[in-house]
C-alpha positions as CSV (number, residue, x, y, z in Angstrom):
1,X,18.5,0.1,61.0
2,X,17.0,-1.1,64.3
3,X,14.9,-4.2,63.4
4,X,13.4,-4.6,66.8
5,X,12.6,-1.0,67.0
6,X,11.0,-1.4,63.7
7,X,9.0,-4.6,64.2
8,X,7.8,-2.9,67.1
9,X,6.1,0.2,65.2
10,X,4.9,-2.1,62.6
11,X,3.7,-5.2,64.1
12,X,0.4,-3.7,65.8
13,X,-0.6,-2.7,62.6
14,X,0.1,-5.8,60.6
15,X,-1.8,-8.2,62.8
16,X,-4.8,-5.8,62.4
17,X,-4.6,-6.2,58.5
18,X,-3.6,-9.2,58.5
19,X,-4.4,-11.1,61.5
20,X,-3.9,-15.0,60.4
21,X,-0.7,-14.8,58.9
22,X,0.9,-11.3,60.5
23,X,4.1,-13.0,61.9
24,X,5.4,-13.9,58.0
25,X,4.1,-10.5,56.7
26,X,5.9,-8.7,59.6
27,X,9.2,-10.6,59.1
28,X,8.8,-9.6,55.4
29,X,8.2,-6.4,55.6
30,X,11.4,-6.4,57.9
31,X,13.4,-8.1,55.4
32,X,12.4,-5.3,52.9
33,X,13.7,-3.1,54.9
34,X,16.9,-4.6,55.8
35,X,17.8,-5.1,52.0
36,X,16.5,-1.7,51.0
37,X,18.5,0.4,54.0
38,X,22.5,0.6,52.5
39,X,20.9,1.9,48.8
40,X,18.2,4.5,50.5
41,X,21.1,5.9,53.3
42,X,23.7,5.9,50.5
43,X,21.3,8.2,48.3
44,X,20.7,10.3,51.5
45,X,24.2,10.9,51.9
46,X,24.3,12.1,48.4
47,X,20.9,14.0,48.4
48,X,19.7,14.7,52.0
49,X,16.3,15.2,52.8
50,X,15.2,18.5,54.6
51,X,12.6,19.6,57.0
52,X,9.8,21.6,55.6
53,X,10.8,25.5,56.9
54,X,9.1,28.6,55.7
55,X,11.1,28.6,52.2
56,X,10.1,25.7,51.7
57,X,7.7,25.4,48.0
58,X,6.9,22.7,45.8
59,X,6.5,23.0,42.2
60,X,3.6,20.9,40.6
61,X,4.4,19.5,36.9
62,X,4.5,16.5,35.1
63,X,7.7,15.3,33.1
64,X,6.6,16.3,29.5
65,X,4.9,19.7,30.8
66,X,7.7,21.7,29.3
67,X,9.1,20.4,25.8
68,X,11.8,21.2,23.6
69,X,12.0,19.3,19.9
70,X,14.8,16.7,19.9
71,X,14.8,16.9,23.8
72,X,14.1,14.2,26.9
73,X,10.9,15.9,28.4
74,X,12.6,15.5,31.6
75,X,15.6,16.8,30.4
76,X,14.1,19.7,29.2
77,X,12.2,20.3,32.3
78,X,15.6,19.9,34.2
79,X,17.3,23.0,32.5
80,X,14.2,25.0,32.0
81,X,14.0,24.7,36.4
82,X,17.3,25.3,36.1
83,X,18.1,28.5,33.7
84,X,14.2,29.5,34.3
85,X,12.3,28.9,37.5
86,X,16.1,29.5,39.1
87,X,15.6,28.8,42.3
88,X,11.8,29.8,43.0
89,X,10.6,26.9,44.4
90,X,12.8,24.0,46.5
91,X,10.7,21.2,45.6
92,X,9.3,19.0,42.8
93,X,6.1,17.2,42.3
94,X,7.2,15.2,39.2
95,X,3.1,13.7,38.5
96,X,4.0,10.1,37.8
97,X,6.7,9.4,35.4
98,X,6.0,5.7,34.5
99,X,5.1,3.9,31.0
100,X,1.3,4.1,31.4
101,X,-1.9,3.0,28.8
102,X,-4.5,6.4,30.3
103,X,-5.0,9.2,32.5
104,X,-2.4,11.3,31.9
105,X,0.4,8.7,33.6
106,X,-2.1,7.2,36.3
107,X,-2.3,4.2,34.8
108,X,1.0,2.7,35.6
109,X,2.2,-0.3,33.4
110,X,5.8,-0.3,35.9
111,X,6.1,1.4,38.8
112,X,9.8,0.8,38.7
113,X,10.3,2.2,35.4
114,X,10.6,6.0,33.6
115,X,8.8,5.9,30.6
116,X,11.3,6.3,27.7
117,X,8.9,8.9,26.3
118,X,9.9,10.9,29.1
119,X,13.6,10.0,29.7
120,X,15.7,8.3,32.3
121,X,16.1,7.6,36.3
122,X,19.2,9.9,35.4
123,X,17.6,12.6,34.6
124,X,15.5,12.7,37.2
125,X,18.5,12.2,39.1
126,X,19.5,15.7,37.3
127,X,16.0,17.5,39.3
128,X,16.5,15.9,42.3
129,X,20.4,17.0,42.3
130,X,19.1,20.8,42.8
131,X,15.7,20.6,44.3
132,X,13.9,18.5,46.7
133,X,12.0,15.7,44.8
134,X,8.4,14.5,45.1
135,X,7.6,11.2,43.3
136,X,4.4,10.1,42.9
137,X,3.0,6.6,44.0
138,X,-0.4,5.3,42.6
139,X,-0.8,2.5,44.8
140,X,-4.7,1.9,44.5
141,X,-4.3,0.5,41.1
142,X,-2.7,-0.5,38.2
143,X,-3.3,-0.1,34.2
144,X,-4.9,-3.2,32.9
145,X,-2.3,-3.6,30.5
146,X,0.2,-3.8,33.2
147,X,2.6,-7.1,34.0
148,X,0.8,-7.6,37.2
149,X,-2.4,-7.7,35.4
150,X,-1.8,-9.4,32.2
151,X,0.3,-12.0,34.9
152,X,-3.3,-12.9,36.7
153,X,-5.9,-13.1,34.1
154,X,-2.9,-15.5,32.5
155,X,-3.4,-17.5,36.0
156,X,0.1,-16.8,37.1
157,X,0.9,-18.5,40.3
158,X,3.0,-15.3,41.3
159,X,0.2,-13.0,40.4
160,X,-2.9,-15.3,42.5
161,X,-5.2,-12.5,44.4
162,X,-3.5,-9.5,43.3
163,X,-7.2,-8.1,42.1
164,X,-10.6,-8.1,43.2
165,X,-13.4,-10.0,41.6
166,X,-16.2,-8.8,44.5
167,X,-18.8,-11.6,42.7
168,X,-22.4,-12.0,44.2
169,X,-21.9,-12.1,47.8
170,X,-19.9,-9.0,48.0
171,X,-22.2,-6.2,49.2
172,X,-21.5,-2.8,47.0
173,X,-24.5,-1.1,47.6
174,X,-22.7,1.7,50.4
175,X,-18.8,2.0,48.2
176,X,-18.3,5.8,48.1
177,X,-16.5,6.9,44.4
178,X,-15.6,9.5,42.5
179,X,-16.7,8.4,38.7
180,X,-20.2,7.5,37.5
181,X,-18.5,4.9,35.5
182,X,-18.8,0.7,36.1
183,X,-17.8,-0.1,39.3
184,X,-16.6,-3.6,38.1
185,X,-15.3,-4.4,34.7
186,X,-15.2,-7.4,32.5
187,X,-11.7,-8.5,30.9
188,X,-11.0,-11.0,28.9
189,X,-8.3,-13.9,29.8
190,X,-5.9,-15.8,27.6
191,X,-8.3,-18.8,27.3
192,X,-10.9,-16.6,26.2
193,X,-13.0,-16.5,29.4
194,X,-13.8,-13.5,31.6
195,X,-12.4,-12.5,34.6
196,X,-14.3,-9.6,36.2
197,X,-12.2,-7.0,38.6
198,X,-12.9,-3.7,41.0
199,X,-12.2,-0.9,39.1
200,X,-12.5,2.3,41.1
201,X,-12.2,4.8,38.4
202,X,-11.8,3.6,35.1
203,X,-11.8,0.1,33.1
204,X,-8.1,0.9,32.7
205,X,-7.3,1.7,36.3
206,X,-7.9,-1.6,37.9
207,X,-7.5,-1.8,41.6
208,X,-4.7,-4.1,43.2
209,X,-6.2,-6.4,46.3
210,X,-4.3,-4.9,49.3
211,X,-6.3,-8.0,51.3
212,X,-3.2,-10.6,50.1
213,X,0.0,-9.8,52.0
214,X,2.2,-10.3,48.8
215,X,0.1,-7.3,47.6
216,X,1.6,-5.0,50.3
217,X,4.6,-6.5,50.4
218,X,5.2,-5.7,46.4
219,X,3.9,-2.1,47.0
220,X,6.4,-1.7,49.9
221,X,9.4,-2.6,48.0
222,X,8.5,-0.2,45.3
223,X,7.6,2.6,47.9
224,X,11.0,1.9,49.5
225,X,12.4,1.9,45.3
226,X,11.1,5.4,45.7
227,X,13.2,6.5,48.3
228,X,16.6,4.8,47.1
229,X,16.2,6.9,43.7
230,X,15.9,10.0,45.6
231,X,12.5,11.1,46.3
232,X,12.6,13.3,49.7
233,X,8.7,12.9,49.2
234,X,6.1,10.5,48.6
235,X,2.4,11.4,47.9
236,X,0.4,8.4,48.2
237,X,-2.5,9.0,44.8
238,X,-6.2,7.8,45.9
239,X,-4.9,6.4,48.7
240,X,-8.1,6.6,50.5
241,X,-9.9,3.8,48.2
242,X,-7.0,0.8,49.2
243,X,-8.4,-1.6,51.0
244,X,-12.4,-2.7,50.3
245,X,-14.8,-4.8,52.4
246,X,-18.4,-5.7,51.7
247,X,-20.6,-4.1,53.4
248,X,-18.5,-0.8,53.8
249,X,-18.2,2.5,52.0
250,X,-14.5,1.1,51.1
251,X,-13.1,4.1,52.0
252,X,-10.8,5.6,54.8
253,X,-11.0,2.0,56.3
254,X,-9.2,1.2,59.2
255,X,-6.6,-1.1,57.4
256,X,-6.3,1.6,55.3
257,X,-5.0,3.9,57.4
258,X,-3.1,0.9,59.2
259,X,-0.8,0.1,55.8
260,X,0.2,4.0,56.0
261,X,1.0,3.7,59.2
262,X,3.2,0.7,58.2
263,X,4.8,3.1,55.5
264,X,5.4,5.6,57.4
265,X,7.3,3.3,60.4
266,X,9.9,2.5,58.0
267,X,10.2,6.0,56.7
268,X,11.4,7.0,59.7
269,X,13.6,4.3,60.7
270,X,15.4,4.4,57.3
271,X,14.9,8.0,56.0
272,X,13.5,10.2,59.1
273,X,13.1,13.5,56.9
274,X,11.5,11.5,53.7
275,X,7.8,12.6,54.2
276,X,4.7,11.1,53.1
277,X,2.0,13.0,51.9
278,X,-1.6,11.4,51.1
279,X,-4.2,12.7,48.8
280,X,-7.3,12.0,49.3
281,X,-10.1,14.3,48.0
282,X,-13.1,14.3,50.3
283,X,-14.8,16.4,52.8
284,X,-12.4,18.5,55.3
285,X,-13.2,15.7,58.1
286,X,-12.4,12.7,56.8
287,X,-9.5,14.1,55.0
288,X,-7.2,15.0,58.2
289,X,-7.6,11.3,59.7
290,X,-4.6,10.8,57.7
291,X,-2.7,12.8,60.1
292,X,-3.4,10.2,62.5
293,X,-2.3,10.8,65.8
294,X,0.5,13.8,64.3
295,X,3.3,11.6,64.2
296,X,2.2,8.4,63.4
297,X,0.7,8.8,59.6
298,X,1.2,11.2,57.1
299,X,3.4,13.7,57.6
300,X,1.8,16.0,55.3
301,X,-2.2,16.2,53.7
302,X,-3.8,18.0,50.9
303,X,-5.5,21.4,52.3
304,X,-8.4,20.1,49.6
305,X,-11.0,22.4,51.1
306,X,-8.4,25.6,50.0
307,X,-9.1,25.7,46.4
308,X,-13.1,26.0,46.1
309,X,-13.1,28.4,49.0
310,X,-10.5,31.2,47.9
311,X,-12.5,30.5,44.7
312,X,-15.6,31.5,46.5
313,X,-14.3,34.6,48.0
314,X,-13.3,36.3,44.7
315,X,-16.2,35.1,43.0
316,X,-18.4,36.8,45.9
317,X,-16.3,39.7,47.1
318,X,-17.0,38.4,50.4
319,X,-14.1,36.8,52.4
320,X,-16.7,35.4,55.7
321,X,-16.8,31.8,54.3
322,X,-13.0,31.6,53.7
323,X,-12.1,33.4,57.5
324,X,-14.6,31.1,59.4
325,X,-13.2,27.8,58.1
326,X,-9.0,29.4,57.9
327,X,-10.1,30.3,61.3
328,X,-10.2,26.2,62.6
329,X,-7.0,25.5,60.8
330,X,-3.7,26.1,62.7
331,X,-0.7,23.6,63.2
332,X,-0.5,19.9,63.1
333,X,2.3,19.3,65.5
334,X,5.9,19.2,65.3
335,X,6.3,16.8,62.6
336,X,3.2,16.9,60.3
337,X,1.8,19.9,58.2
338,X,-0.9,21.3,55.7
339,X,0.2,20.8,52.0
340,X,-1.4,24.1,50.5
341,X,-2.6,24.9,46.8
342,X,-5.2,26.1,45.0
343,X,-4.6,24.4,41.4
344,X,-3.1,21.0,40.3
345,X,-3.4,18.7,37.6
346,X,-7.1,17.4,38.6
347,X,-10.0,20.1,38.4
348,X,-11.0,22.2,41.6
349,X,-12.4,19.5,43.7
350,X,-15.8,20.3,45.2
351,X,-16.5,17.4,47.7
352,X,-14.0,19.2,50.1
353,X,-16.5,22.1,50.7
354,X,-19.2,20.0,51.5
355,X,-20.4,21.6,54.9
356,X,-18.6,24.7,54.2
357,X,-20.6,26.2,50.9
358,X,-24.0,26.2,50.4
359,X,-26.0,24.7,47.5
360,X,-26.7,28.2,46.4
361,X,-22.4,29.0,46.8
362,X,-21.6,25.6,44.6
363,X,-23.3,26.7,42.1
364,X,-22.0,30.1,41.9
365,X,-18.5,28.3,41.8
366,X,-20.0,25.9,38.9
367,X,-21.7,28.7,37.0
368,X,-18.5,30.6,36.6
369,X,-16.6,27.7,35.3
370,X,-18.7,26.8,32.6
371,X,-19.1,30.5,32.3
372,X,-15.4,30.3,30.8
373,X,-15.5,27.3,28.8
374,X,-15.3,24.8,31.7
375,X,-16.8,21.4,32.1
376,X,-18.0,20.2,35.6
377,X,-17.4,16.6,36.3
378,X,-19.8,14.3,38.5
379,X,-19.8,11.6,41.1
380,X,-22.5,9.2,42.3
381,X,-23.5,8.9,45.6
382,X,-24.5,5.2,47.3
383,X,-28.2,6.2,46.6
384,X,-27.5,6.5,43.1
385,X,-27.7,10.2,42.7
386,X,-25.0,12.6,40.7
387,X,-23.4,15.3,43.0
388,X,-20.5,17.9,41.5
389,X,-16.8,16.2,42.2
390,X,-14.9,19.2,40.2
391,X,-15.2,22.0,38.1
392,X,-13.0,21.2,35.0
393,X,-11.5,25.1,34.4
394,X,-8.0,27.1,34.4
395,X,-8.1,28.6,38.7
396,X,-6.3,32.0,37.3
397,X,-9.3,32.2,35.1
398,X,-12.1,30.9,37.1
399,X,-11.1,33.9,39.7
400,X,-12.0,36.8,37.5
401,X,-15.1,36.6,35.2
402,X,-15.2,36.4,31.6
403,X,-13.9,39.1,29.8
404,X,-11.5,40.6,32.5
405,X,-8.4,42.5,31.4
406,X,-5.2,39.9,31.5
407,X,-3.9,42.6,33.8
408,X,-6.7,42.4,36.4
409,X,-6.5,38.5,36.0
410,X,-2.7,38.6,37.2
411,X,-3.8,41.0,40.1
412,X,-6.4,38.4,41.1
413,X,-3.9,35.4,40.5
414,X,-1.5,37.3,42.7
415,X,-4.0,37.7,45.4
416,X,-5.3,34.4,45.8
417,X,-1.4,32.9,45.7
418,X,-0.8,35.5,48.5
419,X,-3.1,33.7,51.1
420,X,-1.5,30.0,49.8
421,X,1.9,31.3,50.7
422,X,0.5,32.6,54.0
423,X,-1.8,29.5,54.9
424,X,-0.4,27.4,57.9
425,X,1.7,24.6,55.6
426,X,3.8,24.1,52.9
427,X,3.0,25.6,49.4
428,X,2.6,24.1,46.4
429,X,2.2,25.7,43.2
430,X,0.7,24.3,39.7
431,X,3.2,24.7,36.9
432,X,0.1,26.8,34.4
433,X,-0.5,28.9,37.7
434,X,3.7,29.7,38.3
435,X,3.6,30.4,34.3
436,X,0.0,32.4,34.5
437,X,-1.1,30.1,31.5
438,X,-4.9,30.5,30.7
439,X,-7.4,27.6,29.6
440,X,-6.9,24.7,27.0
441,X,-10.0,24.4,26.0
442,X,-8.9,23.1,22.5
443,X,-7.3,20.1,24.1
444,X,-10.1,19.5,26.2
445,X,-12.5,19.1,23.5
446,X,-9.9,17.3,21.1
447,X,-9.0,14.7,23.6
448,X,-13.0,14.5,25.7
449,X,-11.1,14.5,28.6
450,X,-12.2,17.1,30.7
451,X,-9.2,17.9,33.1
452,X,-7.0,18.6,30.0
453,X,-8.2,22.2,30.2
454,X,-5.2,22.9,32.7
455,X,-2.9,19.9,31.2
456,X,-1.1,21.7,28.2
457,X,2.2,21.3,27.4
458,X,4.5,24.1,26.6
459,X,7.3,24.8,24.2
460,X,10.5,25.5,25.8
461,X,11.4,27.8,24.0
462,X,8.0,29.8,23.4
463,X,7.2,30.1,27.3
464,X,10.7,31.6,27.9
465,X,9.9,34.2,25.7
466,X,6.4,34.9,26.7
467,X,7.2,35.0,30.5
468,X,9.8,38.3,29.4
469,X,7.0,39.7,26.6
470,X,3.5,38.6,27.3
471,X,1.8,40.5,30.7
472,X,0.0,38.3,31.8
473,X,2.6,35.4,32.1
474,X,5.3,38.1,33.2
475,X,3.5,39.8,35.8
476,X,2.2,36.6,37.9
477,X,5.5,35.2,37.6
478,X,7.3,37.5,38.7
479,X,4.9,38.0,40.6
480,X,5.4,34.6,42.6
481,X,8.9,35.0,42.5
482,X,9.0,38.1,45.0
483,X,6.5,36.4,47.1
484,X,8.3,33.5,47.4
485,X,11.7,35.5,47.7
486,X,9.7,37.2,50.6
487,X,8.3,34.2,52.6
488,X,11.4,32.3,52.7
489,X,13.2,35.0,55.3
490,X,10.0,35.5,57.4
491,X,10.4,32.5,60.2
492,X,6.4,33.5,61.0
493,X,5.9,31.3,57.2
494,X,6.9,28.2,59.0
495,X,4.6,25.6,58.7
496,X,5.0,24.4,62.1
497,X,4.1,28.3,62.7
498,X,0.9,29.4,64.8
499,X,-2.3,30.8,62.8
500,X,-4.9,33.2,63.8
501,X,-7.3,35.0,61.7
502,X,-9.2,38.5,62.6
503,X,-12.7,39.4,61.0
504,X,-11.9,42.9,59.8
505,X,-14.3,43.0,57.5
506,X,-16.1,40.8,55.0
507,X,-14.0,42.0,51.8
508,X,-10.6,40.6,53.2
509,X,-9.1,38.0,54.5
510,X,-6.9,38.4,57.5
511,X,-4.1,36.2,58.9
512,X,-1.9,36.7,61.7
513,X,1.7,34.3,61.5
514,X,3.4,33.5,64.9
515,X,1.3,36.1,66.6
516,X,3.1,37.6,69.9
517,X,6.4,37.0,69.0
518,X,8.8,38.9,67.6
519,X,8.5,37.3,64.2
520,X,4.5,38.1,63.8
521,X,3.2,38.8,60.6
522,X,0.0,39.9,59.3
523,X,-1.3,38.4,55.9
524,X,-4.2,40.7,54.5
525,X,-5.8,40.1,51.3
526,X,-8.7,41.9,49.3
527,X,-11.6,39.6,47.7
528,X,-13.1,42.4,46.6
529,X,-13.5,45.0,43.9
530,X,-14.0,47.5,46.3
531,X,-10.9,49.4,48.1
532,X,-10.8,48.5,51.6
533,X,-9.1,50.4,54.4
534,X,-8.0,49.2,57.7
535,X,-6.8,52.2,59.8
536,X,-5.6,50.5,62.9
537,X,-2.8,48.1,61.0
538,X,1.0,49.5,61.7
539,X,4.2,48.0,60.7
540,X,5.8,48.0,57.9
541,X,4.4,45.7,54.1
542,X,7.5,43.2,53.4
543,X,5.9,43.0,49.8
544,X,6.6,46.5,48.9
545,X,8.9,47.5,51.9
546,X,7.1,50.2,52.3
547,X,6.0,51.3,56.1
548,X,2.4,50.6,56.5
549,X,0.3,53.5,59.2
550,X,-3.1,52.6,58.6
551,X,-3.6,50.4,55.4
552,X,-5.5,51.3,52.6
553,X,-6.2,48.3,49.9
554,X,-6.9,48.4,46.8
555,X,-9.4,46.0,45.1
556,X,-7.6,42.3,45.0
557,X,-4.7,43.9,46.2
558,X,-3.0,42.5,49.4
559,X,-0.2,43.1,52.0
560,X,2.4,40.9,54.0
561,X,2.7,43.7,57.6
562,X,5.3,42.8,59.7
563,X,4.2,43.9,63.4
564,X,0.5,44.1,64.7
565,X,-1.4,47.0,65.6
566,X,-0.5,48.3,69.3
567,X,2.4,45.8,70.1
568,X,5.5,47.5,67.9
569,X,5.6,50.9,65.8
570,X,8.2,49.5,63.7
571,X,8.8,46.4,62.3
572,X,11.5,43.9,64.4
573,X,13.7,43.3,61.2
């Protein structure tokens, strides 16, 4: 480690947050480093970290999604990737693994720590030996039962102005959130008196106060805790909502973006291929700031407006919507990417298409989730007003209408995965989508949480029988497993890879990979329920290997064509 090279990335960023005392905070944050660099190059050395290619996939899941009586959660999730998955994906997004009090494992009790209802840094160790590993980092908050909580209502000395009390004279009236719940909450102290903290999206989720240095300081030393147990990603939860100031929208703030910047400078001095991704669901504009400058942020952001507008296009037939806004998205640069999906743990987030979809095509989107059993979940706006945040719904479902044939669903699920794995950008796939599970609607209304339509947990045991027996489950994943198999030896799937897109015609959706070169493919997919043909498209379809001389599609059926029109008769392979 180069600790003049190092305070020289971080130090313009530190006196911007924290201008009065910036010399201690940078010498701090150096110190971190210096103590945390033999343990994180030590696990590198054992585990190295890659740089995203076009086999590159991540698998979304949280420990305890697959279970097996008598079993670690983790454990179990480690064979079942193992003996199941088998190599489909490179990457895991383990969703966080830490004790927690709510939300699923979002509100951390000990960042530092694996729940023992989960299992053990080992086996975690045990994923991360055979796949890349993405850890999760909630930094925006804390559970209120957590040590760091408890420790300043108690009045700890250690613990002074780890949370926000915004009392009178801080102004509110313009903070941008995504609950309709209390902004602030009352708790009560050991003494019996109330304490009141910021509490951005529920009275268990209480919001740590970036503003004090030893804040940061604690949340570095966990990020770079992260690293030394293996994690070759990052992804940075809410991190849009870290840093408040009166007056302000308290969102995407400049210091905000400043502390990533801070994170990302020692990622690359101590672990250059470790890669930060931030989520941050808002509109398409404010969420690629956190590229910053392409090499200076995050090296990788949620393609957030993905999911509601492939929703769109099956729902309508009509691909226009999806091609004009695919047709603004290319590369990032040479070291920062788009990280793709369509379904995750949260609901399909709807603030991302604002500017892209009507009124009138949100509520097409909205009327078919609840048209399945789906619950739509709201946000308020400064003014006061409710707009949508998410529709609460299995995606696999939501893309065909009620009442659709399981094998018709699969053929839709396959079609809208085939334009994620084409998308400029790395994949990522939920595990109910990989699996082709449909809704939870039992749990949902058991548990009145709303996003626990898409959060069951599956039996071992059960799913590995299903995925051979049931058609629905067996055809999307094997489904995904050919396309996968497929993208990974086409060097056009890069996601440092040129996109263009060609308006063919409304039904489908066309995308041209590292067009001009000898590597070119062309991505065409079917939104419709009509057949499609496309006479002037030559090559040959790496999906079915079959040579392609004028393409006919059926409805929601797609093809990968290596070769374009009028450059090559035959594909270069």
């Amino acid at each position: 480690m180069n600790r003049d090279r190092l305070a020289e990335r971080i130090a313009p960023h530190l006196r911007l947050v924290y201008p009065d005392t910036a010399g201690t905070v940078i010498d701090q944050v150096l110190d971190l480093a210096e103590r945390w660099a033999p343990e994180v190059s030590a696990t590198l050395t054992r585990h190295p970290a890659s740089r995203p290619d076009a086999g590159t996939s991540y698998l979304i899941t949280y420990g305890d999604a697959i279970r097996r009586p008598g079993e670690a959660p983790l454990h179990t999730l480690a064979q079942v990737l193992h003996d199941v998955v088998d190599g489909a994906v490179t990457d895991v997004h383990l969703l966080p693994i830490y004790p927690s009090t709510s939300d699923d494992g979002f509100a951390v009790v000990d960042h530092r720590a694996v729940s023992p209802d989960l299992g053990t840094w080992d086996d975690v160790g045990a994923i991360a030996a055979d796949h890349g590993l993405m850890l999760d980092f909630v930094a925006n908050h804390v559970s209120a039962s957590s040590p760091w909580f408890t420790g300043w209502l108690a009045g700890e000395p250690g613990r002074a102005g780890y949370f926000l009390d915004p009392g009178p004279g801080f102004d509110t009236s313009r903070v941008v959130r995504p609950r309709t719940s209390p902004l602030v909450h009352d708790y009560t102290r050991p003494d019996g008196t109330t304490a009141r903290a910021w509490s951005t999206f529920s009275r268990d989720q209480v919001d740590v106060e970036v503003r004090t240095p030893a804040v940061l300081v604690e949340l570095t030393d966990v990020l770079l805790g992260y690293v030394a147990r293996g994690a070759t990603t990052v992804r940075l939860d809410a991190i849009g909502f870290l840093w408040k100031e009166s007056g302000t929208t308290s969102i995407h703030l400049p210091q905000t973006h400043a502390v990533i910047k801070v994170w990302r400078a020692l990622l690359d001095e101590l672990a250059p291929d470790v890669r930060l991704l931030t989520e941050t669901n808002v509109p398409h504009t404010e969420n690629i700031s956190y590229f910053g400058d392409g090499g200076d942020e995050a090296h990788m952001v949620y393609q957030f407006a993905l999911p509601p507008l492939v929703l769109h296009a099956f729902v309508t037939g009509d691909a226009t919507v999806l091609a004009r806004w695919a047709s603004t998205v290319g590369p990032v640069g040479p070291d920062a990417t788009w990280f793709n999906f369509l379904a995750s743990h949260d609901g399909v987030g709807m603030r991302p298409s604002e500017g892209l979809l009507t009124d009138a095509d949100r509520a097409l989107l909205v009327d078919r989730a609840l048209a399945h059993g789906g619950r739509v979940s709201m946000t308020t706006r400064p003014d006061g007003s409710e707009s949508v945040y998410e529709l609460n719904v299995s995606y696999i479902d939501a893309l065909s209408a009620p009442g659709t044939t399981d094998e018709e669903i699969a053929r839709r699920a396959l079609a809208a995965h085939s334009i994620l794995l084409a998308m400029v950008g790395v994949p990522a796939i939920y595990y109910h989508s990989l699996f082709g599970s449909t809704h939870d609607r039992e749990g949902m209304e058991a548990s009145g949480v709303n996003r626990r339509i898409n959060r069951q947990v599956l039996d071992a045991d059960r799913l590995t029988a299903e995925l051979a027996e049931v058609p629905r489950r067996h055809i999307v994943f094997e489904g995904l497993r050919d396309l996968m198999a497929v993208r990974r030896t086409q060097p056009a799937f890069s996601p440092f890879a040129s996109q263009q897109v060609e308006h063919l015609d409304p039904r489908v959706l066309v995308i041209r990979r590292a067009a001009g070169t000898d590597d070119e493919v062309m991505a065409v997919t079917n939104v419709s329920s009509q057949p499609v043909e496309l006479p002037g498209v030559l090559g040959v379809d790496l999906v079915t290997g079959k040579p392609v001389a004028g393409l006919r599609l059926e409805p929601n059926d797609f093809a990968w064509v290596r070769s374009w029109a009028g450059r090559r008769d035959t594909p270069s392979d």
